[in-house]
C-alpha positions as semicolon CSV with decimal commas, in nm:
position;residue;x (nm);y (nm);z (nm)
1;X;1,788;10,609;13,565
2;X;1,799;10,253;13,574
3;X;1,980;10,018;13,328
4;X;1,819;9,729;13,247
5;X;1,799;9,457;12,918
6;X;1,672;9,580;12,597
7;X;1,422;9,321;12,548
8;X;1,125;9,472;12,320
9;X;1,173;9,814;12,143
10;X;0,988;10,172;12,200
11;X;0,893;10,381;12,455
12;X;0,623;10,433;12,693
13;X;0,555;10,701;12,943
14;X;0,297;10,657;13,231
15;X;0,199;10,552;13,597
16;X;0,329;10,200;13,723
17;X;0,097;9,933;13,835
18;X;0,341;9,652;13,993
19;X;0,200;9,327;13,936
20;X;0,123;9,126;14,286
21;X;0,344;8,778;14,275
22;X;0,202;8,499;14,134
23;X;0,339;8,263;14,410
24;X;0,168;8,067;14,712
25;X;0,288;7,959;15,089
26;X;0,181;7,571;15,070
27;X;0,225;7,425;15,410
28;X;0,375;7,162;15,454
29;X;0,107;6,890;15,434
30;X;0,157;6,494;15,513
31;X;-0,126;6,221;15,375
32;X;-0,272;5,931;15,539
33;X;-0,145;5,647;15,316
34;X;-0,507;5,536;15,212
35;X;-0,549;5,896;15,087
36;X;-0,292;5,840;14,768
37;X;-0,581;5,763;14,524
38;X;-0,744;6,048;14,608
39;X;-0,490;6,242;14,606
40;X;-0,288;6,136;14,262
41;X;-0,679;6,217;14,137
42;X;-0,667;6,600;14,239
43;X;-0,314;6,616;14,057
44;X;-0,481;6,486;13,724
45;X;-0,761;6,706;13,756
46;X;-0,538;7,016;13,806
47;X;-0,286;6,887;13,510
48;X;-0,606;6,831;13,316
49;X;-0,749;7,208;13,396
50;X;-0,414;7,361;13,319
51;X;-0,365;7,201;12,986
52;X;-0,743;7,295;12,880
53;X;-0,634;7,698;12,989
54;X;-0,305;7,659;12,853
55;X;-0,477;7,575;12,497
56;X;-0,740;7,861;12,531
57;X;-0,426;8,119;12,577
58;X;-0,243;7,965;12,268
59;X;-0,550;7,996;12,067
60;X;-0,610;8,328;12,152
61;X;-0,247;8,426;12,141
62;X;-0,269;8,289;11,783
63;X;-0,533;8,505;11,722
64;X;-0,302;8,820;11,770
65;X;0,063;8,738;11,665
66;X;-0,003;8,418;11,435
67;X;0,113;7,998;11,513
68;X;0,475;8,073;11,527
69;X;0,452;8,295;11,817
70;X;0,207;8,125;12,004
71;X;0,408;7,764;11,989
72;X;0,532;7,934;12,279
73;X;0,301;7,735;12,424
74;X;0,351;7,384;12,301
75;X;0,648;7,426;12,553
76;X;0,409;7,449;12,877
77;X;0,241;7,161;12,776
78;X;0,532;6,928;12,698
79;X;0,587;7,018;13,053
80;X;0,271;6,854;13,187
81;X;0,377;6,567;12,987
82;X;0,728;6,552;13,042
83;X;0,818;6,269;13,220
84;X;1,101;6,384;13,456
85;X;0,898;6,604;13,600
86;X;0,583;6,418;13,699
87;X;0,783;6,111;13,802
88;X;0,948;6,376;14,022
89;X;0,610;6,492;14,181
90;X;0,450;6,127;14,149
91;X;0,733;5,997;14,366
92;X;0,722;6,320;14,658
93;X;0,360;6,182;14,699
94;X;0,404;5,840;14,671
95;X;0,712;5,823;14,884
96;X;0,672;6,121;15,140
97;X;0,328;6,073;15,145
98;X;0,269;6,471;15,112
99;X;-0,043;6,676;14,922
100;X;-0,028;6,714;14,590
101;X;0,037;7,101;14,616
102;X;0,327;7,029;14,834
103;X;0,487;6,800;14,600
104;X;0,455;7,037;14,288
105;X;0,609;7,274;14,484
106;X;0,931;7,112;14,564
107;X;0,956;6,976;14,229
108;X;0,945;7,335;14,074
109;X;1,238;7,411;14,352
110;X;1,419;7,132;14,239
111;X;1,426;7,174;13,882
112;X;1,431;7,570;13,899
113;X;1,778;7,519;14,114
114;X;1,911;7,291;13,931
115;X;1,835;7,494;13,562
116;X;1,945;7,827;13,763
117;X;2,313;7,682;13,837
118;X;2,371;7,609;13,486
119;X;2,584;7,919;13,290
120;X;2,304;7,859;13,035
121;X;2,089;8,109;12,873
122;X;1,880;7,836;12,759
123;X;1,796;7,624;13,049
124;X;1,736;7,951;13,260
125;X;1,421;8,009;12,992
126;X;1,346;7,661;13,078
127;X;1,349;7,717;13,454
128;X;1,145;8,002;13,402
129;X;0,845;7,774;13,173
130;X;0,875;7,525;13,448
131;X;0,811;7,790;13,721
132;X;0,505;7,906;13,510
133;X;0,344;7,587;13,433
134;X;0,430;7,458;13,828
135;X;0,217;7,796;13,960
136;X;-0,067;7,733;13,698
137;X;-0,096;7,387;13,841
138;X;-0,052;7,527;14,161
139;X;-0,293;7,760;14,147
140;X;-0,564;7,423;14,085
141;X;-0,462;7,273;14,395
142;X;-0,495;7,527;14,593
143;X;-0,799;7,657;14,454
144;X;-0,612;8,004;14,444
145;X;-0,761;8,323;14,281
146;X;-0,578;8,454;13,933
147;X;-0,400;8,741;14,019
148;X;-0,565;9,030;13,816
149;X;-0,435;9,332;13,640
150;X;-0,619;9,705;13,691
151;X;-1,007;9,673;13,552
152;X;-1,026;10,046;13,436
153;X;-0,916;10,166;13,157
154;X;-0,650;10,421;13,234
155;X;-0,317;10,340;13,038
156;X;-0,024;10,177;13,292
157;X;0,297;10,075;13,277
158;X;0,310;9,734;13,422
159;X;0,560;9,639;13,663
160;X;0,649;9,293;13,814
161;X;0,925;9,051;13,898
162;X;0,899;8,840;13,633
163;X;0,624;8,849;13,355
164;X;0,523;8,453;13,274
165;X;0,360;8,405;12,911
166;X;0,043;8,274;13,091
167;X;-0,002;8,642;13,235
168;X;0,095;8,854;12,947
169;X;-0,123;8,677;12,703
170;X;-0,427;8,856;12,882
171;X;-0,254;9,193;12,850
172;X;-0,431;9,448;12,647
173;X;-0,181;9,673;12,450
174;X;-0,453;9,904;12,450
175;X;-0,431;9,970;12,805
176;X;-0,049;9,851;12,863
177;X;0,183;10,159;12,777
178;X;0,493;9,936;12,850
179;X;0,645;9,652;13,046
180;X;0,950;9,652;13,314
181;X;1,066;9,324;13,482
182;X;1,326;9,240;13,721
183;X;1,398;8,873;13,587
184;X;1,460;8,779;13,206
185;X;1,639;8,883;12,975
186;X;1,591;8,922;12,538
187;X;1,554;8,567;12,465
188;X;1,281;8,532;12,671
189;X;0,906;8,396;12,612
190;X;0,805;8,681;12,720
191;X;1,033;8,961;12,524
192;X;0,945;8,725;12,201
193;X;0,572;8,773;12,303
194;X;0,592;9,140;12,399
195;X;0,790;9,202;12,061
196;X;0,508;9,062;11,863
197;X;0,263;9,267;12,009
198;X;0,400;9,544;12,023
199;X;0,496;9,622;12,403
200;X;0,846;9,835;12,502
201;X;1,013;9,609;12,776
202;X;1,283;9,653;12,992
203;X;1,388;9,353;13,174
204;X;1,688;9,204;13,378
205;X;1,645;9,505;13,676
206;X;1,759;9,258;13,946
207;X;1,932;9,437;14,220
208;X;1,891;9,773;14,029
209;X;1,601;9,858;14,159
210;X;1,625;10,051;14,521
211;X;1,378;10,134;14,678
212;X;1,145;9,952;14,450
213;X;0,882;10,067;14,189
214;X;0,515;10,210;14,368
215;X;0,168;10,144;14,209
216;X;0,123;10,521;14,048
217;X;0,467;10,649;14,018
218;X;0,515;10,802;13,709
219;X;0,816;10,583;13,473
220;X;0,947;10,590;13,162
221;X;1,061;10,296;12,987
222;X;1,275;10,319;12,720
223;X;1,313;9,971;12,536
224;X;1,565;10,097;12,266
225;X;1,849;10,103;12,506
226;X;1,700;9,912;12,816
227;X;1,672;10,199;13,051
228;X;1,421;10,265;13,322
229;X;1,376;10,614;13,475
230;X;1,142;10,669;13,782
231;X;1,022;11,021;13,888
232;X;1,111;11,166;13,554
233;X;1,133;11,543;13,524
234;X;0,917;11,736;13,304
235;X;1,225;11,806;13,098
236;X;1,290;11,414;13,035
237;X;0,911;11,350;12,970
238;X;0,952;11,612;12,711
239;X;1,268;11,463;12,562
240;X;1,111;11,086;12,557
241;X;0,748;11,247;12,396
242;X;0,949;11,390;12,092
243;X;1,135;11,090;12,062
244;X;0,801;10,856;12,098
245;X;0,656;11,068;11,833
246;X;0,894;11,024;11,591
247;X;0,843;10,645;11,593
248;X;0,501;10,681;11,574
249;X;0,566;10,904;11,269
250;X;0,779;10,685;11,134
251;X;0,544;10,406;11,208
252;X;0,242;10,598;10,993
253;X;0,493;10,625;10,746
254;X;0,552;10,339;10,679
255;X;0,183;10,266;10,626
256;X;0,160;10,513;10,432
257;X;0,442;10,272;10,185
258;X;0,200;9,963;10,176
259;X;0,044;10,107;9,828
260;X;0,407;10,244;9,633
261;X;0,568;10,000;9,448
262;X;0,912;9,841;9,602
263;X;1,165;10,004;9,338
264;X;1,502;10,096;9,397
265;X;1,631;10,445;9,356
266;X;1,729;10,384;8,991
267;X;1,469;10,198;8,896
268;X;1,494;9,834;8,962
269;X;1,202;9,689;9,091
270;X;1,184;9,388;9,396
271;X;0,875;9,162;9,428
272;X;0,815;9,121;9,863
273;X;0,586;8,895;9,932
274;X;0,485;8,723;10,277
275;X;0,573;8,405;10,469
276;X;0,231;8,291;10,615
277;X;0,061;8,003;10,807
278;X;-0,265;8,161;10,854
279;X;-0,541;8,388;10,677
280;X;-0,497;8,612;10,978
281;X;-0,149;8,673;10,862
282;X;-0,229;8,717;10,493
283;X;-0,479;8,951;10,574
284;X;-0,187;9,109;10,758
285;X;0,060;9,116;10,489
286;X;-0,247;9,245;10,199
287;X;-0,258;9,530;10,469
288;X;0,079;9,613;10,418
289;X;0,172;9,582;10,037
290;X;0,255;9,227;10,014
291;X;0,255;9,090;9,662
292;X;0,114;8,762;9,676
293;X;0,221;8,487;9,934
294;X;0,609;8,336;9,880
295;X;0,563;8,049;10,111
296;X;0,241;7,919;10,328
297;X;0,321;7,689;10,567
298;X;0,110;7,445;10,582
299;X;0,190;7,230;10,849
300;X;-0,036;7,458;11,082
301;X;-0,308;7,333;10,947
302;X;-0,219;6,987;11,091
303;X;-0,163;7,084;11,465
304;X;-0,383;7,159;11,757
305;X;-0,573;6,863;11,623
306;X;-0,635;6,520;11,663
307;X;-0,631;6,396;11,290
308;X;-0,510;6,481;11,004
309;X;-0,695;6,739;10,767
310;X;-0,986;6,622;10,535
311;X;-0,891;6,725;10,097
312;X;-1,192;6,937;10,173
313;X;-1,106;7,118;10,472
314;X;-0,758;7,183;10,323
315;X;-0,913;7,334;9,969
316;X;-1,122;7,563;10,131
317;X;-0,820;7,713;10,312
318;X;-0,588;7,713;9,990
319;X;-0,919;7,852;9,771
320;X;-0,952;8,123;10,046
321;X;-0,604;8,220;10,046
322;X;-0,572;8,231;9,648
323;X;-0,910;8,395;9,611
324;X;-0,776;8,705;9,876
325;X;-0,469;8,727;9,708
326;X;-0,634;8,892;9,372
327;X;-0,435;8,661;9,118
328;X;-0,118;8,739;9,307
329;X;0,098;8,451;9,305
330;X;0,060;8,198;9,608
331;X;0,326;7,947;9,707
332;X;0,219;7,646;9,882
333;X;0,477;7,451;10,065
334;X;0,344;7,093;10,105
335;X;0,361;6,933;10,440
336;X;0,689;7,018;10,667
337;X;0,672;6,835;10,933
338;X;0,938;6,666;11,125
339;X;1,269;6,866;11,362
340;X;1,096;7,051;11,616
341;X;0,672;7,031;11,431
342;X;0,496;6,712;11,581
343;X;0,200;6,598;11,506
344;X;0,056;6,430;11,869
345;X;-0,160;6,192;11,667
346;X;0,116;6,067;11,401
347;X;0,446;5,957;11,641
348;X;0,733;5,981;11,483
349;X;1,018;5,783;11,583
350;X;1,272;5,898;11,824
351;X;1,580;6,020;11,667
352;X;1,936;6,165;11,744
353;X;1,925;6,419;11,557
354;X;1,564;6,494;11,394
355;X;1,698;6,795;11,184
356;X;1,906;6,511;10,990
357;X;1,648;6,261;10,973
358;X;1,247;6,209;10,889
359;X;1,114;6,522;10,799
360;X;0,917;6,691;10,515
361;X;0,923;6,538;10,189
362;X;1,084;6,220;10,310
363;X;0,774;6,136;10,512
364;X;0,558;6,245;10,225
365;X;0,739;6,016;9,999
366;X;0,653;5,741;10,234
367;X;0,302;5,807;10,329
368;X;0,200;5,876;9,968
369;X;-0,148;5,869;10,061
370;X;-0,122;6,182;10,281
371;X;0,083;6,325;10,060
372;X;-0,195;6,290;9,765
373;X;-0,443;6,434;9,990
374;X;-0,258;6,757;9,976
375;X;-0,149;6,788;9,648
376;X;-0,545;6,731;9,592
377;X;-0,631;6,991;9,831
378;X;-0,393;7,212;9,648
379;X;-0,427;7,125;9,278
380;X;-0,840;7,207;9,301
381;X;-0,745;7,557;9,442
382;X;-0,527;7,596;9,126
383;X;-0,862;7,723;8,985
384;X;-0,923;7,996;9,160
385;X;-0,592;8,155;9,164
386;X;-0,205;8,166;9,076
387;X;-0,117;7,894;9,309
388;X;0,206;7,728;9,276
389;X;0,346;7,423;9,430
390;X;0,668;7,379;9,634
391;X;0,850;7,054;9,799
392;X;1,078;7,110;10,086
393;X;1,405;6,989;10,218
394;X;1,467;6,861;9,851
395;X;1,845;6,664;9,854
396;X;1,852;6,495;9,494
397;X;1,678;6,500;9,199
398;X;1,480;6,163;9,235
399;X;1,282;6,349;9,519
400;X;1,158;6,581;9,303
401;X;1,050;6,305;9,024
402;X;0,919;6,111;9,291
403;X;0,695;6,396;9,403
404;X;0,613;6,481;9,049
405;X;0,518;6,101;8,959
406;X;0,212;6,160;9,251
407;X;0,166;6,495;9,158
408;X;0,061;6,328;8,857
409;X;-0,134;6,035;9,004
410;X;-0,363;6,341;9,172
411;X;-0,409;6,499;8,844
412;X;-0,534;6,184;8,666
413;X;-0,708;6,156;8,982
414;X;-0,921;6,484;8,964
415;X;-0,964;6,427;8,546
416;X;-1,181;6,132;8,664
417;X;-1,387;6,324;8,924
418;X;-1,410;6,613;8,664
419;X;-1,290;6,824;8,912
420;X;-1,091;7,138;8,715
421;X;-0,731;7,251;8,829
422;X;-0,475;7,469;8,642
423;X;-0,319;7,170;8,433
424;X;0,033;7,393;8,393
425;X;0,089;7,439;8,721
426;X;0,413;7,593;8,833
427;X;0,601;7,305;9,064
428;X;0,944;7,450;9,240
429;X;1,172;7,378;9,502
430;X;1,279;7,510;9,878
431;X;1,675;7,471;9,858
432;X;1,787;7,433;10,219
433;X;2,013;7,167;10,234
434;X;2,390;7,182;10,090
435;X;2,351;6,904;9,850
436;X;2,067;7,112;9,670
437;X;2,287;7,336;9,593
438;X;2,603;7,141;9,463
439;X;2,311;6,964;9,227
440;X;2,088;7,284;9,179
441;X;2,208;7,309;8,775
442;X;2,014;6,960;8,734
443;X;1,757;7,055;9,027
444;X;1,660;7,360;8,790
445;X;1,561;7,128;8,478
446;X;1,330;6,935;8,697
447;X;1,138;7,288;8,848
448;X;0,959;7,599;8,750
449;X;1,137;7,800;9,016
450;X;1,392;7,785;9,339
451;X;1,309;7,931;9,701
452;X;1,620;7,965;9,938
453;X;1,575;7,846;10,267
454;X;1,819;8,052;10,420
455;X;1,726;7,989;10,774
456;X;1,821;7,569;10,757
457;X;2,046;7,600;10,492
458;X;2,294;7,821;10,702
459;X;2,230;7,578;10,983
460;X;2,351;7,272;10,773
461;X;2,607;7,469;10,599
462;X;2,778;7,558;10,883
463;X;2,708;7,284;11,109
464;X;2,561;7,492;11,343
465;X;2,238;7,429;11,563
466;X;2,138;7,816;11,616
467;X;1,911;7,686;11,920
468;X;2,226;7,563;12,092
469;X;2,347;7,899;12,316
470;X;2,748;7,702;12,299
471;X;2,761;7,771;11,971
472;X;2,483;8,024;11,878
473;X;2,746;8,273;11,806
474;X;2,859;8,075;11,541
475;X;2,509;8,146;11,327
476;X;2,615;8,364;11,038
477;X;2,442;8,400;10,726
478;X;2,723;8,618;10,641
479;X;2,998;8,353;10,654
480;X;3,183;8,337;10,269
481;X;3,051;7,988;10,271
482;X;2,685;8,081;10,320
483;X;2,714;8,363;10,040
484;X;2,898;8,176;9,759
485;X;2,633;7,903;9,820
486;X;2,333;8,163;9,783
487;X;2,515;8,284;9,462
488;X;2,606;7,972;9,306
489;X;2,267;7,867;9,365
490;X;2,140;8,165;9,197
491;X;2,359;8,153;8,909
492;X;2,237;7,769;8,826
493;X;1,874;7,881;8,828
494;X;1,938;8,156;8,593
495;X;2,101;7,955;8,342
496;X;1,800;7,751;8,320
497;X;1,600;7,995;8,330
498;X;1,411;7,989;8,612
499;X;1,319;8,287;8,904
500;X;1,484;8,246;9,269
501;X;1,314;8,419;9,595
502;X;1,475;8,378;9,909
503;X;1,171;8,325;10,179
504;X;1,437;8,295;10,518
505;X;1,534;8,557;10,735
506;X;1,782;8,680;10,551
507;X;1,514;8,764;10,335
508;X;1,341;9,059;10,571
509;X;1,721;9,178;10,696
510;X;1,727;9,508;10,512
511;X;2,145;9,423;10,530
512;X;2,080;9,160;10,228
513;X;1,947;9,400;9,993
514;X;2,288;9,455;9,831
515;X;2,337;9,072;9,810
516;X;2,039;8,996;9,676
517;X;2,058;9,279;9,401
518;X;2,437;9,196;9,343
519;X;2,278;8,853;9,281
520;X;1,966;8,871;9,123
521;X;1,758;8,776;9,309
522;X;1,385;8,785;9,174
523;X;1,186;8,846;9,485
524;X;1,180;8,849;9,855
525;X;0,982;8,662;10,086
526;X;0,908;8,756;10,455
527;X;0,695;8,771;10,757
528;X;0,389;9,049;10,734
529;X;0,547;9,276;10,961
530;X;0,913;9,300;10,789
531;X;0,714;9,449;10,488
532;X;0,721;9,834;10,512
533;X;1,062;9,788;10,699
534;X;1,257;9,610;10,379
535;X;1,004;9,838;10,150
536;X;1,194;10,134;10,292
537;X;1,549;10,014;10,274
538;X;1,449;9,932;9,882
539;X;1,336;10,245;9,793
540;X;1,604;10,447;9,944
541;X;1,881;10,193;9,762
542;X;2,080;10,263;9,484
543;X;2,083;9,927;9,308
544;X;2,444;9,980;9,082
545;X;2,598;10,144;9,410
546;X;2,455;9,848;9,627
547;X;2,530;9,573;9,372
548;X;2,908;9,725;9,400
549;X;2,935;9,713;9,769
550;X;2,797;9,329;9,762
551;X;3,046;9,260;9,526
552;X;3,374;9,398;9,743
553;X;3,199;9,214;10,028
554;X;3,200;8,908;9,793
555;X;3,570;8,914;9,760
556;X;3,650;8,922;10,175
557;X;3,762;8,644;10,393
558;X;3,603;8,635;10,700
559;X;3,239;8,671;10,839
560;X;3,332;8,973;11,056
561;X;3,499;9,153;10,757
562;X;3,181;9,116;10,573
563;X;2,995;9,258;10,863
564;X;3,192;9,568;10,911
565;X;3,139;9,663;10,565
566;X;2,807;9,589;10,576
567;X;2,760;9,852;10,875
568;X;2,946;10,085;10,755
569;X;2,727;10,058;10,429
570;X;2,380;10,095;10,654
571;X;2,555;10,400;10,805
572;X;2,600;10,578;10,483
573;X;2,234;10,545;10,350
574;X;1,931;10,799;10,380
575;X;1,761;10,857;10,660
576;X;1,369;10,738;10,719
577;X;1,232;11,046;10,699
578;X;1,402;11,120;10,338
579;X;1,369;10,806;10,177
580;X;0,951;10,838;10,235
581;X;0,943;11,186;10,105
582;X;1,126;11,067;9,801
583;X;0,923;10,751;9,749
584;X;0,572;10,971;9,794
585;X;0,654;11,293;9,622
């Protein structure tokens, strides 16, 4: 038995295939000075070929585990574009006078070092996207062959020293039973990508493994607890079969939930809905019970493009989704650009700290003519479902009139094209930032109905950048700040009358459910795949015994506190296998 990183959970049982290294001797090759034309022409032909296969693997990685996911790749090609390190390959050619090949090479070296020596989990993910970008522009120079996985159809468990996005994009989970690497660890590309898709990995084997894996010894890899066993005996095979079967049953049982109503134990019934950005994922989240769509981000729409979307091309998008969704509601989220979503043909300008500047509805404000174009888009689909409108990053309550006053504009607008829209259209609110909710009593008389951020607005609350690995630890949506503010919040919407979901993480972390029914809260919000998972924890919930527990939690003073209880709460409730029985019988 090997111990390794719990990367991606499950387990598989089969034959290895190790993966050949996808790395290249270059010699050590010196130019005739006249040759530098030529030569800086072969490096922007291979930068040029990468990018074009880098896009075809984020489209078709989109196609799988939806846009979030595959942004993965937006990294590789800010790469080719980043300027430190094609000045640093620029100048080995143009100073050293070597091949092209030779100078990618050192610069991968150099920056790879340099990342590696740095206590930083990070930068070492950043090393690693270097080192997979530098091989796939590599491989153009040299004019090398892709190294290729098994082209039967026998089931493998593929081995290899370090698994690059680029590669595991082409992996079929069809015929890949699991993954084991010796390099990475959780935070990974890679365990992000194998996660979505569905792949056990073990990573992080470094030094663990001696002798090394063989093509066609048998392995089991068991991504629960980030162990690797070779030459299993029969009685261990046995063991891991019963225990892969029970996720598999657990798995078809929670199917099984996508048609029974999310209701708690004694009765009190929780709207989930889905957090999309494509009609791949709502026809995802329809799959698995989702009522309706809580938030559709529509800033997808806008990249991998090189101007911005027609009224047109936008309504037919919005009509599709409302049409699919069967007069379930569907909450549009106008344009959230801005932080970490670009747009490559609209620059914004360089800031400190983009989080805290021009983003979402303060660019909308000022480029009221794109806004319009939305609301448009969004206003004409009105009419062929329960669409509802909803402004982010809202901070006062002359956004939100603002907004409204072109809301308006576009309404008067389609009256004169004789164009037809649902003239009562519900208009809310995300609340993510803490001065929405120190105003959200007057926020509520300007809406129809709140959504809680909760992923930014525990960010701002507690000052924390959760993409910073410093301070990471810090990021606690269970802090006593975080919680009164999703409470007061709550309470100022009620007492205007208006419903609250929460459509952030917190939302699909079956540990909330006694918050959010201490609370209130009207519905739930979440990605596809957290459906059946937070359907479960619902149904086998006891709302007055759960509403109780939030409430003691309520009253304790520190974040770890909170979380103990919380445990101990998760430890005290029915297992899978009871709760479905109840819930189907």
């Amino acid at each position: 038995m090997i111990k390794g990183i719990a990367a991606a959970g499950g387990v598989a049982i089969g034959k290895a295939f190790v993966l050949p290294t996808w790395e290249w001797d270059v010699p050590d090759q010196c130019l005739d000075p006249t040759d530098l034309a030529q030569e800086f022409e072969r490096l922007y032909e291979g930068i040029r070929t990468s990018k074009t296969e880098i896009e075809l693997m984020k489209n078709e990685f989109e196609e799988i585990a939806g846009p979030e996911e595959s942004s993965i790749f937006d990294a590789h090609l800010a790469i080719l574009e980043d300027p430190e390190f094609m000045n640093e390959i620029r100048g080995i050619i143009e100073r050293q006078y070597k091949a092209a090949e030779v100078a990618v090479q050192e610069a991968i070296n150099h920056f790879v070092t340099m990342f590696d020596l740095l206590d930083d989990e990070y930068m070492k993910e950043r090393a690693a996207d270097i080192k997979d970008v530098g091989n796939r522009l590599l491989k153009h120079l040299l004019g090398a062959p892709e190294v290729t996985l098994p082209t039967d159809t026998q089931p493998y468990i593929l081995v290899a020293k370090e698994l690059s996005p680029s590669q595991l994009v082409h992996l079929n989970p069809h015929n890949v039973l699991g993954i084991a690497t010796i390099l990475g660890g959780k935070t990974s590309h890679s365990a992000i990508m194998a996660r979505a898709i569905g792949i056990p990995l073990v990573s992080g084997l470094e030094s663990q493994l001696d002798p090394p894996i063989q093509t066609g010894e048998m392995i089991i890899v068991d991504g629960d607890n980030g162990k690797i066993i070779v030459h299993p005996d029969q009685q261990t095979i046995e063991h891991y079969k019963r225990i892969r079967t029970a996720q598999d049953r657990r798995k078809r049982q929670l199917e099984m939930l996508s048609t029974v109503d999310s209701i708690t134990k004694d009765g009190i019934p929780m709207r989930l809905s889905a957090n999309i950005s494509s009609i791949k994922e709502l026809d995802i989240a329809l799959k698995n019970g989702a009522k309706g769509v809580g938030l559709f981000r529509t800033e997808f729409m806008y990249m991998d493009r090189n101007s911005f979307p027609s009224e047109r091309e936008q309504f037919e998008v919005y009509r599709l989704v409302a049409e699919k969704a069967k007069g379930q509601a569907v909450v549009i989220r106008t344009l959230d650009i801005g932080g970490d979503k670009e747009l490559d043909y609209f620059p914004l300008p360089e800031e400190e700290n983009p989080f805290l500047g021009y983003r979402a509805i303060r660019i909308c404000l000022e480029h009221t003519e794109l806004f319009k174009t939305q609301l448009l888009a969004i206003l004409r689909a009105s009419a062929y479902g329960a669409v509802k409108i909803m402004y982010p990053m809202i901070s006062s309550v002359e956004e939100v009139q603002q907004a409204n006053t072109i809301l308006h504009e576009a309404m008067d607008e389609l009256d004169q094209r004789g164009l037809p829209y649902n003239r009562e259209i519900q208009v809310g609110i995300m609340i993510e930032i803490p001065a929405a909710v120190a105003i959200a009593d007057l926020l509520a008389e300007e809406c129809d109905f709140f959504s809680i951020g909760t992923n930014d607005l525990v960010q701002y609350v507690l000052a924390v950048d959760r993409m910073n690995e410093h301070i990471a630890h810090m990021y606690n949506p269970y802090h006593p700040a975080v919680l009164r503010m999703l409470r007061s919040t709550i309470q100022a919407a009620h007492a205007e009358g208006i419903p609250v979901s929460v459509c952030g993480e917190m939302a699909g972390d079956e540990r909330s459910i006694p918050f959010w029914l201490h609370m209130g809260v009207d519905h739930l919000s979440m990605s596809p795949q957290s459906l059946l998972r937070v359907k479960q924890s619902i149904l086998n919930t006891d709302s007055k015994q759960a509403s109780s527990q939030a409430l003691s939690w309520m009253k304790l003073k520190t974040s770890q506190a909170i979380e103990e209880g919380i445990q101990q709460y998760m430890n005290t409730l029915t297992d899978s296998d009871a709760s479905f029985a109840s819930s189907t019988s």
